[in-house]
Rosetta silent file (secondary structure, phi, psi, omega in degrees, C-alpha in Angstrom):
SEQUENCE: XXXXXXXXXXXXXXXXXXXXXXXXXXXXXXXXXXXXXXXXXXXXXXXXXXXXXXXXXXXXXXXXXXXXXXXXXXXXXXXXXXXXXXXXXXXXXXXXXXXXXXXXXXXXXXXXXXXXXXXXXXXXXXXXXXXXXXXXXXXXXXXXXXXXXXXXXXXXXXXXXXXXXXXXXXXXXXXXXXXXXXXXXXXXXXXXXXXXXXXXXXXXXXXXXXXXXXXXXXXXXXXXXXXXXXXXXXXXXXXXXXXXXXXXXXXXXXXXXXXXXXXXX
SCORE:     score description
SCORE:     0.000 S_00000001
   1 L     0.000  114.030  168.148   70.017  -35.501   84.977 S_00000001
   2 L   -65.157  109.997 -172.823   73.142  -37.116   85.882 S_00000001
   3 L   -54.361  128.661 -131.093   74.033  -40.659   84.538 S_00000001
   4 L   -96.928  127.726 -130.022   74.093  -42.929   86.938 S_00000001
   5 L   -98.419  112.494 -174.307   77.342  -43.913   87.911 S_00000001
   6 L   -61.110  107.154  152.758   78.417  -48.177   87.287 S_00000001
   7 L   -14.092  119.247 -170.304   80.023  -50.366   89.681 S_00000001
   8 L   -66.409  129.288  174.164   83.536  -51.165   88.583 S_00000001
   9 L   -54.321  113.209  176.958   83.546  -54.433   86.798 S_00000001
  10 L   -65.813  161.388 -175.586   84.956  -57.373   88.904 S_00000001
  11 L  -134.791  119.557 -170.119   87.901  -58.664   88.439 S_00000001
  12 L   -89.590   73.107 -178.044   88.832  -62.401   89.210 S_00000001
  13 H   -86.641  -36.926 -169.561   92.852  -62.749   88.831 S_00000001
  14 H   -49.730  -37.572 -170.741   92.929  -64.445   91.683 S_00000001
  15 H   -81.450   -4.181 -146.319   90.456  -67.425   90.401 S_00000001
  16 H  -114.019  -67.275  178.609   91.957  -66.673   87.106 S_00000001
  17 H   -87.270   27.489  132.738   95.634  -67.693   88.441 S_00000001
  18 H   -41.850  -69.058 -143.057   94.252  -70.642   90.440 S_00000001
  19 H   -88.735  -35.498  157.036   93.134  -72.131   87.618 S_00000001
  20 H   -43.589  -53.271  175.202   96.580  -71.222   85.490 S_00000001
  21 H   -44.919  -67.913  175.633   98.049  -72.499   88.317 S_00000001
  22 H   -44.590  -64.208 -171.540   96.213  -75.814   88.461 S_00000001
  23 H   -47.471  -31.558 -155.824   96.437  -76.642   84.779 S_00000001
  24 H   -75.680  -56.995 -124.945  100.294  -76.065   84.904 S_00000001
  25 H  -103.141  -37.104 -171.201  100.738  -78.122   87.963 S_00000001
  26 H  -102.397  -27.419  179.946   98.348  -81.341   86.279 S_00000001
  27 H   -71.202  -50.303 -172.406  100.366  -80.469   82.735 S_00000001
  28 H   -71.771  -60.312  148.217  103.863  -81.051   84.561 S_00000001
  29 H    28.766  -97.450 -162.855  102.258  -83.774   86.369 S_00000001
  30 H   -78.977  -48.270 -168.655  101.336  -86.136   83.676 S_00000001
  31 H   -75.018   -1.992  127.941  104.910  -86.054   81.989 S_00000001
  32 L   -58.935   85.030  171.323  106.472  -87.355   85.523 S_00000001
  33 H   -45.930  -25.037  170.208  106.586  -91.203   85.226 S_00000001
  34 H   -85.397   -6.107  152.369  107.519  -91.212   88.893 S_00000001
  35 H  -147.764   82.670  161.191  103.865  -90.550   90.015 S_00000001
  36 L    30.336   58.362 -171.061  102.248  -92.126   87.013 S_00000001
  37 L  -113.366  175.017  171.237  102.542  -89.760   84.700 S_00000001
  38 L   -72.613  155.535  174.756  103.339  -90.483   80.784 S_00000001
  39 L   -96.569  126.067  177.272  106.413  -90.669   79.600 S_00000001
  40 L  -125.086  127.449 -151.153  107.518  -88.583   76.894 S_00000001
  41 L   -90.811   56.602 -152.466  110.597  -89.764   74.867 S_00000001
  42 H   -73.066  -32.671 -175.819  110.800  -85.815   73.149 S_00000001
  43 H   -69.117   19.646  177.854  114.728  -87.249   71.663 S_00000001
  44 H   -97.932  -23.343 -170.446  113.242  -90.004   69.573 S_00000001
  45 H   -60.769  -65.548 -178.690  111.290  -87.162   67.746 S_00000001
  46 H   -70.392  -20.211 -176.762  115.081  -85.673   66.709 S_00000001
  47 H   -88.768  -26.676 -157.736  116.592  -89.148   66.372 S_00000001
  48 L  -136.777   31.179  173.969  114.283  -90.953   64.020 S_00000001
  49 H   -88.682   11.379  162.789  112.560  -87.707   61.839 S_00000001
  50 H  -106.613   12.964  137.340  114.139  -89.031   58.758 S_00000001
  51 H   -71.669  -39.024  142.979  111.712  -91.877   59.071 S_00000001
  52 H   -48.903  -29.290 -176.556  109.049  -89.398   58.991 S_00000001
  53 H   -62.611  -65.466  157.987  109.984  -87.452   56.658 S_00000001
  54 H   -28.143  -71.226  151.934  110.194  -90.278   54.525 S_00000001
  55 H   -60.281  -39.789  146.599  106.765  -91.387   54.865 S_00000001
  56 H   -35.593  -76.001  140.059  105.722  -87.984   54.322 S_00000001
  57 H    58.616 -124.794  162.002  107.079  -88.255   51.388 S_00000001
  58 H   -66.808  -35.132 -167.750  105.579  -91.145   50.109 S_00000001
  59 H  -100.634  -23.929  160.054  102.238  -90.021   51.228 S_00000001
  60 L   -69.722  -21.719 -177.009  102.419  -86.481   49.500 S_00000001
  61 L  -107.906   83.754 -136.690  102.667  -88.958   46.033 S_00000001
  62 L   -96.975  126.709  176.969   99.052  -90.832   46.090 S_00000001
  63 L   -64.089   59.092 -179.035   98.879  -93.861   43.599 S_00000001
  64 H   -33.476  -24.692  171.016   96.115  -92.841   41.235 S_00000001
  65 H   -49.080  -53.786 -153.859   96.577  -96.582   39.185 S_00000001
  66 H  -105.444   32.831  159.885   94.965  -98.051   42.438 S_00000001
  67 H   -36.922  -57.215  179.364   91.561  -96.273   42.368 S_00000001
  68 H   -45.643  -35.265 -166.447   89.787  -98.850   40.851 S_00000001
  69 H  -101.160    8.993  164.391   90.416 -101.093   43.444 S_00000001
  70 H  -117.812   14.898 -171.836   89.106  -98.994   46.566 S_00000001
  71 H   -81.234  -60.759 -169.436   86.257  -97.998   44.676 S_00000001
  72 H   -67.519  -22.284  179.016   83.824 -101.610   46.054 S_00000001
  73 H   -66.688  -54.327 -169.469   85.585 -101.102   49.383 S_00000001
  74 H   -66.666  -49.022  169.449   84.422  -97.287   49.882 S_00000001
  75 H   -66.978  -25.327  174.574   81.226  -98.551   48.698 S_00000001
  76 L   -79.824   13.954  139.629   80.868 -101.191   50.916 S_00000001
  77 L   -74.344  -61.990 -172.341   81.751  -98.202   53.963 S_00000001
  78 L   -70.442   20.453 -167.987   79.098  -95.899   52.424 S_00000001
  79 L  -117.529  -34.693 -155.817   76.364  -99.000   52.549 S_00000001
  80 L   -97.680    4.881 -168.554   77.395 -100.026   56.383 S_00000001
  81 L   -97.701  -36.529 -168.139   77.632  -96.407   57.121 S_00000001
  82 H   -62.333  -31.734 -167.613   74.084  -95.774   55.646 S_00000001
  83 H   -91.320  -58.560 -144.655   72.137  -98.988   57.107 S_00000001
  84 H   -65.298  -35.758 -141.132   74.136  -98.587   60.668 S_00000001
  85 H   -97.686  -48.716 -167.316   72.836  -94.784   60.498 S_00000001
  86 H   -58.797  -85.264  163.794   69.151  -95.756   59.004 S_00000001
  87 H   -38.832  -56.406 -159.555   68.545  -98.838   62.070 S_00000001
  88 H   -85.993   18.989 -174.268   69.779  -96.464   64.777 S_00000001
  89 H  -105.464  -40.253 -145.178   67.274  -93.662   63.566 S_00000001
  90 H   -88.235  -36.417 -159.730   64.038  -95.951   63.845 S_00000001
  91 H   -89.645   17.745 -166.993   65.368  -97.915   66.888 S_00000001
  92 H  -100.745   -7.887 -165.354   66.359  -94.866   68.669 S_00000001
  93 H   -77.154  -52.124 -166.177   62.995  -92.833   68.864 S_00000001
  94 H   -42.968  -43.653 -161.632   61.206  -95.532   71.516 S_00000001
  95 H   -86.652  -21.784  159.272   64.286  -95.346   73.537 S_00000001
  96 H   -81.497   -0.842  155.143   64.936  -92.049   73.829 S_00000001
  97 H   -74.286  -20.424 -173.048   61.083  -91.256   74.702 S_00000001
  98 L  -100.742   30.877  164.827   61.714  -94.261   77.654 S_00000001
  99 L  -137.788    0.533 -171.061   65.009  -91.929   78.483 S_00000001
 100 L  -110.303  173.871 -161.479   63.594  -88.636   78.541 S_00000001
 101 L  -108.953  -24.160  163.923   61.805  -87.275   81.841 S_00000001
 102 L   -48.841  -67.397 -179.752   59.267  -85.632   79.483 S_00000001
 103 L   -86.043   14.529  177.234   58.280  -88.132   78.087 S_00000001
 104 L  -146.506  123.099 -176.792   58.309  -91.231   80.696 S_00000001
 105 L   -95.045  -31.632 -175.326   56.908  -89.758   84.011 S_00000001
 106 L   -67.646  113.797 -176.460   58.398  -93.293   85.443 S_00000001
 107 L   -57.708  -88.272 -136.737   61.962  -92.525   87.505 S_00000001
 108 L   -23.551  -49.661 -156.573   62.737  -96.495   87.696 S_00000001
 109 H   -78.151  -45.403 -179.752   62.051  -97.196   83.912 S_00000001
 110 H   -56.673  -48.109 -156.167   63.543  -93.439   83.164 S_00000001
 111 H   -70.330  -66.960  168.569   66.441  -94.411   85.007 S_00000001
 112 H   -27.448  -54.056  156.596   66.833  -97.990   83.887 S_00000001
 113 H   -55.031  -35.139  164.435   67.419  -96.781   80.307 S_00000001
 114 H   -71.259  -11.991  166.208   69.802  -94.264   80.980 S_00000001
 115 H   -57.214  -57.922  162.051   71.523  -97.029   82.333 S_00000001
 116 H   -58.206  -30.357 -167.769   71.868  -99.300   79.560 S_00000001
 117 H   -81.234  -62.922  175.117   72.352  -96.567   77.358 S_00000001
 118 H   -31.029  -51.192 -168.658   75.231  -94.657   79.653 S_00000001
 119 L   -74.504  -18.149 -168.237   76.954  -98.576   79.530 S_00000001
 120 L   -93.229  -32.895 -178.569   76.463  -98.768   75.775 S_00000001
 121 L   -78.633  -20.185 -173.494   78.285  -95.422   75.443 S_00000001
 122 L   -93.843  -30.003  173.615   81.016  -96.148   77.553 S_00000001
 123 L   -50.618  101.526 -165.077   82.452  -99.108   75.273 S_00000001
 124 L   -60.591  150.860 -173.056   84.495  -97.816   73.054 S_00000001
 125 H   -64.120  -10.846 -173.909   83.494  -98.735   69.161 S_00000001
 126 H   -77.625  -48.082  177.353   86.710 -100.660   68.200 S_00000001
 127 H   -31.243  -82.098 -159.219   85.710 -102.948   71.459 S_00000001
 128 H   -54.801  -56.717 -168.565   82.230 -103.909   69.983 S_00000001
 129 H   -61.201  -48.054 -173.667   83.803 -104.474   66.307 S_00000001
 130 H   -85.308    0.028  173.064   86.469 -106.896   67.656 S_00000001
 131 H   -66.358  -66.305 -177.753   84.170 -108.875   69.965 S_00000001
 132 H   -30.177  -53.933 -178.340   81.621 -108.829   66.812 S_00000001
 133 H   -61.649  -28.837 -177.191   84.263 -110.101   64.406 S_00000001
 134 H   -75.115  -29.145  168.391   85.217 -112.781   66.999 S_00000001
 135 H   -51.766  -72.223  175.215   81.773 -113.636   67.472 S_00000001
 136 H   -75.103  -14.539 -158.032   80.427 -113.493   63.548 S_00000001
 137 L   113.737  159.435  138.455   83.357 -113.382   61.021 S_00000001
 138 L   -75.321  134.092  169.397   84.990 -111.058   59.299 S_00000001
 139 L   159.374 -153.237  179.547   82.842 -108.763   57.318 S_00000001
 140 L   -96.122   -3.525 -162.564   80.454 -106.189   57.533 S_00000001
 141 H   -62.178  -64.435 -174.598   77.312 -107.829   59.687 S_00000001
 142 H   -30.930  -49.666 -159.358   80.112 -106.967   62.295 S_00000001
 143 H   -98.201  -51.351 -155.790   80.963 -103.062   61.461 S_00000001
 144 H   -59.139  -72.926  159.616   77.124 -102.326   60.866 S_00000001
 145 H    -4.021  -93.285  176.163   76.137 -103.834   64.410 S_00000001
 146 H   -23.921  -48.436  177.165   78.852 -101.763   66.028 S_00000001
 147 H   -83.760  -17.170 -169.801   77.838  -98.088   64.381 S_00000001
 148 H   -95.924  -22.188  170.391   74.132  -99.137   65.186 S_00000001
 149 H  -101.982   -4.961  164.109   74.774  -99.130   68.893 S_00000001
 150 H   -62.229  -40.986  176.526   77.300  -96.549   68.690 S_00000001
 151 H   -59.948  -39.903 -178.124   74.665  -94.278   67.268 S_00000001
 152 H   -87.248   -2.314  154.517   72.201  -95.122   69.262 S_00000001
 153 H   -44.650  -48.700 -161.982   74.412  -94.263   72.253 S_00000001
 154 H   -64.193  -84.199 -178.831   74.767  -91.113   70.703 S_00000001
 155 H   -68.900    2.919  175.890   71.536  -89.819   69.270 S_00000001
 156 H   -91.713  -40.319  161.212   69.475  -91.124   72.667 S_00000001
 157 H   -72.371   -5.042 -166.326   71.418  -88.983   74.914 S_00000001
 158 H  -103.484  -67.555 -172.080   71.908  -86.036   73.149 S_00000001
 159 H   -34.716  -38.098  151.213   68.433  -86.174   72.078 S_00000001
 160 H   -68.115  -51.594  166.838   66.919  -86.814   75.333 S_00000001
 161 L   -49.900  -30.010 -168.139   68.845  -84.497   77.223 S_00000001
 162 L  -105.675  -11.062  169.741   67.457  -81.553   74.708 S_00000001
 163 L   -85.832  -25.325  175.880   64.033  -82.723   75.075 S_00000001
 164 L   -97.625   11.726  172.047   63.783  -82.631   78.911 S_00000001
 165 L   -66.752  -51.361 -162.276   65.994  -79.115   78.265 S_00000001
 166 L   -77.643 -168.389  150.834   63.111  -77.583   76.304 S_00000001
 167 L   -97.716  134.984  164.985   59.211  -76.199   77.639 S_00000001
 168 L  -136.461   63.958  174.244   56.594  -78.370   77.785 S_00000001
 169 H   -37.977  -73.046  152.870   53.463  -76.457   77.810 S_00000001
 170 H    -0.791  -58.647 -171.873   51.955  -79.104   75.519 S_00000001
 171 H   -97.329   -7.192  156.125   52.083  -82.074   77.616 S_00000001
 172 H   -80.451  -15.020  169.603   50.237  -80.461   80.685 S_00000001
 173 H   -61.507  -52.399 -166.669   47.705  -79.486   78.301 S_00000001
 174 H   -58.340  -44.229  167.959   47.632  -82.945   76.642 S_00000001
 175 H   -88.610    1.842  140.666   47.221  -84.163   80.580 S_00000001
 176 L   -84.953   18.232  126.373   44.573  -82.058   81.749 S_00000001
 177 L   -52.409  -24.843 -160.874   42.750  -83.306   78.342 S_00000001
 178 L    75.582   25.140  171.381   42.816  -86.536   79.541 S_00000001
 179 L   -92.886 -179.571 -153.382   45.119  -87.965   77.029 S_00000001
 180 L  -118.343  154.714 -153.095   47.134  -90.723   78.218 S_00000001
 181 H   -62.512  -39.421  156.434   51.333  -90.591   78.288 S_00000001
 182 H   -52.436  -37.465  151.679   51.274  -92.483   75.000 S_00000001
 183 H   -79.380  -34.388  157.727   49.132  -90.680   72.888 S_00000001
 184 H   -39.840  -52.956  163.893   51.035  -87.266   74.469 S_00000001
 185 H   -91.915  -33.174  166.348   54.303  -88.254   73.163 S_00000001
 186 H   -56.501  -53.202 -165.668   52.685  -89.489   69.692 S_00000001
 187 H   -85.454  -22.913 -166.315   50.503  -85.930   69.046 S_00000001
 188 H  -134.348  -80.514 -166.153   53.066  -83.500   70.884 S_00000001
 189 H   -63.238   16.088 -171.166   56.407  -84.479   72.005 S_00000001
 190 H  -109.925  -70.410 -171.214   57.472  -86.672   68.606 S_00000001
 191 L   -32.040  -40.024 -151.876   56.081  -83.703   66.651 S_00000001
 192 L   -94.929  -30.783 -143.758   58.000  -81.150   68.788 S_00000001
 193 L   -96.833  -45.512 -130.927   61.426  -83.307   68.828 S_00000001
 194 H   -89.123    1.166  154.007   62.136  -84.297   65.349 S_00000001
 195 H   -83.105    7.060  150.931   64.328  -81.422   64.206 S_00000001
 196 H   -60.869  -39.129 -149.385   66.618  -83.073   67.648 S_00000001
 197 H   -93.786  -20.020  173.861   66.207  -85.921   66.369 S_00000001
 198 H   -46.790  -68.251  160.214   66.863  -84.892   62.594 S_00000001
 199 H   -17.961  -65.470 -155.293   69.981  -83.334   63.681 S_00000001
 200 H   -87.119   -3.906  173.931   71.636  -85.784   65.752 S_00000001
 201 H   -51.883  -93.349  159.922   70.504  -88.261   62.900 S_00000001
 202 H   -36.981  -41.953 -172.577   72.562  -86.413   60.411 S_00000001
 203 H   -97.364  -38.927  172.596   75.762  -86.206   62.170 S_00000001
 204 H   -51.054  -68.029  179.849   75.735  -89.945   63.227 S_00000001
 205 H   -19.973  -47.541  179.434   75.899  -90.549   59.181 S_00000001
 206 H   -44.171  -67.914 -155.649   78.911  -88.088   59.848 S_00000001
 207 H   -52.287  -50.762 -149.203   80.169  -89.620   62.580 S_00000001
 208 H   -69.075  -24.282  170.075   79.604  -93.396   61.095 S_00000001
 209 H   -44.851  -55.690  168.701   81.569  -92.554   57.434 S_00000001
 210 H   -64.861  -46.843 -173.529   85.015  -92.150   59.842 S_00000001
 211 H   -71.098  -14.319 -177.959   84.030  -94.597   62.031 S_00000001
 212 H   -79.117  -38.652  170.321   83.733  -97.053   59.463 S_00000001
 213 H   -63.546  -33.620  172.679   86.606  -96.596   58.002 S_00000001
 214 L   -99.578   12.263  171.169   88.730  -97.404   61.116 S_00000001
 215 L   -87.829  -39.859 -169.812   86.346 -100.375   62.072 S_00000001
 216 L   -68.674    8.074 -171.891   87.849 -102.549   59.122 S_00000001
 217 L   -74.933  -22.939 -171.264   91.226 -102.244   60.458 S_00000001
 218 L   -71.508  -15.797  179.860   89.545 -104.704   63.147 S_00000001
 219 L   132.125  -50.692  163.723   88.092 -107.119   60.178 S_00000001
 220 L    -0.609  -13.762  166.511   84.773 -105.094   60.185 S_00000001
 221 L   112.769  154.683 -174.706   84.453 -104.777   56.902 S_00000001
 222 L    55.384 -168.566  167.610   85.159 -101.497   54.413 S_00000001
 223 L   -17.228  -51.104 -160.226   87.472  -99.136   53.316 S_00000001
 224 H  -104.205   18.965  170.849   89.789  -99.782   56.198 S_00000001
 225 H   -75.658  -34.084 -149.090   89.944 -103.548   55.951 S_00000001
 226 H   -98.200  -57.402  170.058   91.829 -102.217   52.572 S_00000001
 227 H   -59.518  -31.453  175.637   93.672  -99.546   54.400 S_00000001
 228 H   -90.364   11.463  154.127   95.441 -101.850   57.058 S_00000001
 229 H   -96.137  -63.253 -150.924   96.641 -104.468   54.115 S_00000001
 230 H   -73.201  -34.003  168.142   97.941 -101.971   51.891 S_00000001
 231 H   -40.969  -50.044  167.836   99.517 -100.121   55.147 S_00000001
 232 H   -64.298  -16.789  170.122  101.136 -103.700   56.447 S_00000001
 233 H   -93.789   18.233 -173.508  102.590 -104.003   52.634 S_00000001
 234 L    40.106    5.450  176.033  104.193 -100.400   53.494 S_00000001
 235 L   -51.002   74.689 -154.662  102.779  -99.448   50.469 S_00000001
 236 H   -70.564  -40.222 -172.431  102.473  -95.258   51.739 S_00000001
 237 H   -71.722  -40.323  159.627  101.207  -94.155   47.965 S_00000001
 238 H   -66.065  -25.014  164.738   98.216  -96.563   48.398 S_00000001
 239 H   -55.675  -58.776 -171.687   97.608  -95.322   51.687 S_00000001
 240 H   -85.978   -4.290  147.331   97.477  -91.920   51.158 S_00000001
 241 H   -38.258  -53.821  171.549   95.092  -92.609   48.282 S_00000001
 242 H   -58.357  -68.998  177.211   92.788  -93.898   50.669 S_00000001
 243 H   -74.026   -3.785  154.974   92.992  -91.366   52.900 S_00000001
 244 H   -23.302  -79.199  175.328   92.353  -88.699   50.204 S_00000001
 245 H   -30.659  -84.328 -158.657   89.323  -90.939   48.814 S_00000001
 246 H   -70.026  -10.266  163.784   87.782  -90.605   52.716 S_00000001
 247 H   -66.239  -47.004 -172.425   88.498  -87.098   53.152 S_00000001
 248 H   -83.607  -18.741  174.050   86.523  -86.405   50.466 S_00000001
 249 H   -83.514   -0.476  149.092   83.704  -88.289   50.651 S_00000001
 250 H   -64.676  -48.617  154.795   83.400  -87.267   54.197 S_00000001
 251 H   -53.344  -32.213  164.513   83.386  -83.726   52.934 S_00000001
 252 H   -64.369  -49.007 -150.986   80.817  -84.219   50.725 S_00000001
 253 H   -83.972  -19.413  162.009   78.518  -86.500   52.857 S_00000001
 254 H   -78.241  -58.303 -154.120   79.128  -82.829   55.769 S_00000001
 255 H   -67.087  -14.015  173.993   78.363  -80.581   52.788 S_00000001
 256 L  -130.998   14.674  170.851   74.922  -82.345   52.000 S_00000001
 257 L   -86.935  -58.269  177.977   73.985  -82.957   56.001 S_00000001
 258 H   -46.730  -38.789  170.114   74.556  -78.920   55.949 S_00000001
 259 H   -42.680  -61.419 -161.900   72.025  -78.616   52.742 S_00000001
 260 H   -37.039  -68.294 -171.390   69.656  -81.538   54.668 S_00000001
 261 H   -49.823  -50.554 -172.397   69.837  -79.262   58.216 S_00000001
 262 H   -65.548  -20.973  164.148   68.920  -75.714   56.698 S_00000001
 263 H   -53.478  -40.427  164.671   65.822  -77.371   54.563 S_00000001
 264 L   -84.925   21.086  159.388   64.532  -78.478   58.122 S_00000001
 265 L  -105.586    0.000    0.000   64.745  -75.420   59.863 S_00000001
């Protein structure tokens, strides 16, 4: 029996050097300031690298003397990263069942959340921390606030999006039972969701450790209230302490999310 003989596998160059085409053409683009692209200054790079250099440097020799004294800062980052992470877990499950399509049969109401949410997502977090500080003070009330609606930007849409993604055998069963949309998402779609919701849980903690750190440059509170003084004293050796200090306790704080996620699969 003769083996049956395959279509030659297409081949798109044309669509392939469109699209080559395009990027190059949006890449040249943006570096022409005569139709409002950025400008890039590539000789300041050759004129002024022994200012870099410099600051390299300094930032390759990390002041180990001034540990002590980022130690209450970095804790006060891991407490606003921890509460901001904590509040956005509990307040996020109502709102992403009143965002998901599964779980809210109502467009208007469905929609109306994705609204609020979409607008909550589009502010960037430095925004919300320097309204917050102008509003409240300096401190942390400010920085927590800020990571609790960043998150729940975060974990409602991603979370939502993978629940109306999924099969949902379950809830036509649950409705030809006669239960009602509220008991439906309490017995089957909260049950079915929570390694999404586990997940996106965990990496907002991720997420909120970095973010925390660059909300105090705004007043906000932590680590990086500490990093933008000793940075404005040019002090480079305290600086790159710091950012040592939050590399690693970011690695750690991924390195026990990874533990968290494979125990819940």
């Amino acid at each position: 029996m003769r083996a049956p003989v395959l279509p030659p596998r297409p081949t798109h160059r044309l669509r392939t050097a469109l699209i080559l085409a395009a990027l190059a053409a949006m890449t040249v683009a943006t570096c022409l300031p005569a139709i409002g692209g950025v400008e890039l200054e590539l000789g300041a790079i050759t004129r002024n690298w022994r200012n870099g250099a410099a600051k390299l440097q300094q930032l390759a020799q990390p002041n180990l003397a001034f540990f002590p004294r980022t130690l209450t800062p970095m804790l006060e980052t891991l407490a606003m990263a921890v509460v901001g992470a904590v509040t956005a877990a509990i307040l996020s499950i109502p709102v992403t069942l009143w965002a998901a399509r599964a779980s809210n049969p109502s467009a208007l109401g469905r929609q109306a959340v994705r609204f609020v949410v979409n607008v909550v997502r589009a502010v960037p977090d430095l925004v919300y921390a320097t309204i917050l500080v102008a509003m409240i003070g300096v401190g942390t009330l400010p920085g927590v606030v800020t990571l609790i609606l960043f998150d729940i930007g975060v974990v409602v849409k991603l979370v939502s999006e993978a629940i109306d993604s999924a099969d949902h055998p379950y809830i036509e069963a649950g409705r030809a039972a006669g239960g009602t949309q509220s008991q439906i998402n309490r017995r089957t779609v909260l049950p079915q969701s929570w390694p999404f919701f586990a997940n996106q849980w965990l990496y907002s903690l991720e997420l909120n450790v970095r973010i925390s750190a660059i909300l105090g440059i705004v007043g906000a509170g932590g680590i990086g209230r500490l990093l933008d003084e000793r940075r404005a004293f040019y002090t480079y050796e305290d600086v790159s302490l710091i950012i040592l200090e939050i590399l690693v306790v970011v690695v750690l704080i991924e390195l026990l999310s990874q533990q968290a996620r494979r125990r819940l699969r």
